[in-house]
C-alpha positions as CSV (number, residue, x, y, z in Angstrom):
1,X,9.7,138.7,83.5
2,X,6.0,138.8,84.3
3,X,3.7,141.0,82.0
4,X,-0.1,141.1,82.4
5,X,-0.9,140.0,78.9
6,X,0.0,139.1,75.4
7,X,-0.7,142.3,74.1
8,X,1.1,144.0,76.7
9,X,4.5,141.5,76.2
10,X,3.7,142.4,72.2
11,X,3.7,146.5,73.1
12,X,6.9,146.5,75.4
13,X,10.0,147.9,74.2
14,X,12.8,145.7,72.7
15,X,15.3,146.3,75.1
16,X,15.1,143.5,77.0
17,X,16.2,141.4,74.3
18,X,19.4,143.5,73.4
19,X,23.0,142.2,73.5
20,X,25.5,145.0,74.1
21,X,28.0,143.1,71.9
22,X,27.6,144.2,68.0
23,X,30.5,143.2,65.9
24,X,31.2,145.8,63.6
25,X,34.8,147.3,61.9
26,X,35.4,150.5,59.7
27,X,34.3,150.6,56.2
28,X,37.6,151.6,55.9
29,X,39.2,148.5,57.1
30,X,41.6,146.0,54.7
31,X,39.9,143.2,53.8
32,X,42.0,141.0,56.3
33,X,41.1,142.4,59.0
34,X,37.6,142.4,57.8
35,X,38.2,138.7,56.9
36,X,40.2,137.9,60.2
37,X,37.1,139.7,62.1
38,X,34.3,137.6,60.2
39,X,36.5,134.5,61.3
40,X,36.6,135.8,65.0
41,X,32.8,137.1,65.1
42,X,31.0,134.7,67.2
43,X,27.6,135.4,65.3
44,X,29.2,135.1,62.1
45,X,28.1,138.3,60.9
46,X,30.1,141.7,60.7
47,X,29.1,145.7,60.1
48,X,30.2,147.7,58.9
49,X,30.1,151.5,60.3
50,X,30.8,155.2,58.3
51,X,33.4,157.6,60.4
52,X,30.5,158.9,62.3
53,X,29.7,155.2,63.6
54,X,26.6,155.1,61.7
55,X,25.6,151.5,60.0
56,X,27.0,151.0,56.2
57,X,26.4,147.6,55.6
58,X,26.8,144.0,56.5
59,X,29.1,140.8,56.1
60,X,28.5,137.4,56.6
61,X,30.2,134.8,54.6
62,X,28.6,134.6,51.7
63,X,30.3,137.9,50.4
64,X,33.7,136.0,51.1
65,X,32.6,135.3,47.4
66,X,33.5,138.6,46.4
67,X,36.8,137.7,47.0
68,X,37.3,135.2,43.7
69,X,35.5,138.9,41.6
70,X,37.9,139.5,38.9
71,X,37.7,143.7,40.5
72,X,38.8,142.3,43.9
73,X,37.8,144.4,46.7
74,X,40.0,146.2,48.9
75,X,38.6,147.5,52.2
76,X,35.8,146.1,54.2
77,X,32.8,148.8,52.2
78,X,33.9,146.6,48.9
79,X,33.1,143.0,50.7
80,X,29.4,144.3,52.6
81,X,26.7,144.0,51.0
82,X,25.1,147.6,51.5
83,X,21.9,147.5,49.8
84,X,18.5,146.3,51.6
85,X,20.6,146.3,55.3
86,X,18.1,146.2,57.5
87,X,18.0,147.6,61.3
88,X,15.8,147.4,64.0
89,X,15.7,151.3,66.0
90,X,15.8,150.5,69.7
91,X,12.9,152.4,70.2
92,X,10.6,149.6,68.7
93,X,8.2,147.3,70.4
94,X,8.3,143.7,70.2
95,X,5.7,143.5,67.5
96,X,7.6,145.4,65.2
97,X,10.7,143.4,65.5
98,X,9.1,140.2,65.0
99,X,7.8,141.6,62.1
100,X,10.7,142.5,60.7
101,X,12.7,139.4,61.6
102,X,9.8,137.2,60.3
103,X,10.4,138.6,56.7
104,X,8.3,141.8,56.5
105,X,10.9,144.1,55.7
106,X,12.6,145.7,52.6
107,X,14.6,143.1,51.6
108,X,11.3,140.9,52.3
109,X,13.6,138.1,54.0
110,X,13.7,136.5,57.4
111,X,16.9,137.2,59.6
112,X,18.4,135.4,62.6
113,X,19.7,138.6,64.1
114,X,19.4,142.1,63.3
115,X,21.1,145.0,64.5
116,X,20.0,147.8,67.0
117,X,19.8,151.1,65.6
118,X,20.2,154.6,68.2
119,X,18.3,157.9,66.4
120,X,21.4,158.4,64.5
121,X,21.6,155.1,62.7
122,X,24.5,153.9,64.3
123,X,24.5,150.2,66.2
124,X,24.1,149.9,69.7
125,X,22.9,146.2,70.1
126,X,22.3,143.2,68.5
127,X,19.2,140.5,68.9
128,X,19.6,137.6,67.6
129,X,16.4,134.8,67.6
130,X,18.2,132.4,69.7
131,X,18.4,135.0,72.8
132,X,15.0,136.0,71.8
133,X,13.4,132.8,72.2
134,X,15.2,132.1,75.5
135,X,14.0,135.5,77.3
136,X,10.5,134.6,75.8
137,X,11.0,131.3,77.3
138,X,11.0,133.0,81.3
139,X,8.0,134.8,80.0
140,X,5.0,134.9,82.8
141,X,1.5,136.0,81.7
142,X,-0.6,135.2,84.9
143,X,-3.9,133.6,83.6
144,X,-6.9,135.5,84.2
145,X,-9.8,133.8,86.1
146,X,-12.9,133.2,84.5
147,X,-15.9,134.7,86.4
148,X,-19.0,132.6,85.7
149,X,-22.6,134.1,85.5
């Protein structure tokens, strides 16, 4: 990709960096199968999503500690931790998703993916740093020539 500056790279729209793939089960869901899909998630992460499809909360393996809680959970909303999930709407620009991956965000942490948010809240993509770096990576800013007096 070839853009005519930093500023402009910085201003462009995040959907360059968007994988289609977003791992994500009911909130209704047993926990097996919210277990069995955290196993099988290659990003190690898993949403969850309401009836209407719209993000509820998140799973990664440190809630698999839930599981020893003497009130053991029993569907997939039980194991997420729902509080402080953090989104990124596709409509942002670069700037605000580093940003927001980079720690300044509500839960005032840094993340190795987020999820992609459509108008309604529901997931439509995931970036993740690795991909993020790599698309940077191919990156051209053409270097402008200096005119001397």
């Amino acid at each position: 990709m070839i853009v005519s500056s930093p500023e402009a790279l910085l201003g462009s729209n995040i959907k360059n960096y968007i994988q289609q793939h977003v791992p994500t089960i009911a909130e209704s869901a047993t926990i097996d199968e919210a277990v069995d899909a955290l196993k099988n998630s290659p990003l190690h992460v898993l949403y969850t999503v309401k009836e209407d499809g719209a993000l509820s909360g998140v799973i990664t393996s440190c809630d698999l500690a839930k599981l020893n809680n003497p009130q053991k959970p029993t569907k997939a909303l039980d194991l997420a931790t729902t509080t402080n999930v953090i989104g990124v709407k596709q409509t942002a620009e670069l700037w605000q998703l580093l940003k927001i991956m980079n720690g300044e965000n509500a839960a005032r942490k840094n993340f190795e993916q987020l999820p992609v948010l459509d108008k309604d809240n529901k997931p439509v993509g995931i970036i993740t740093k690795v991909a993020l770096r790599e698309t940077l990576s191919e990156v051209q800013i053409p270097t402008r020539s200096l005119v001397s007096a």
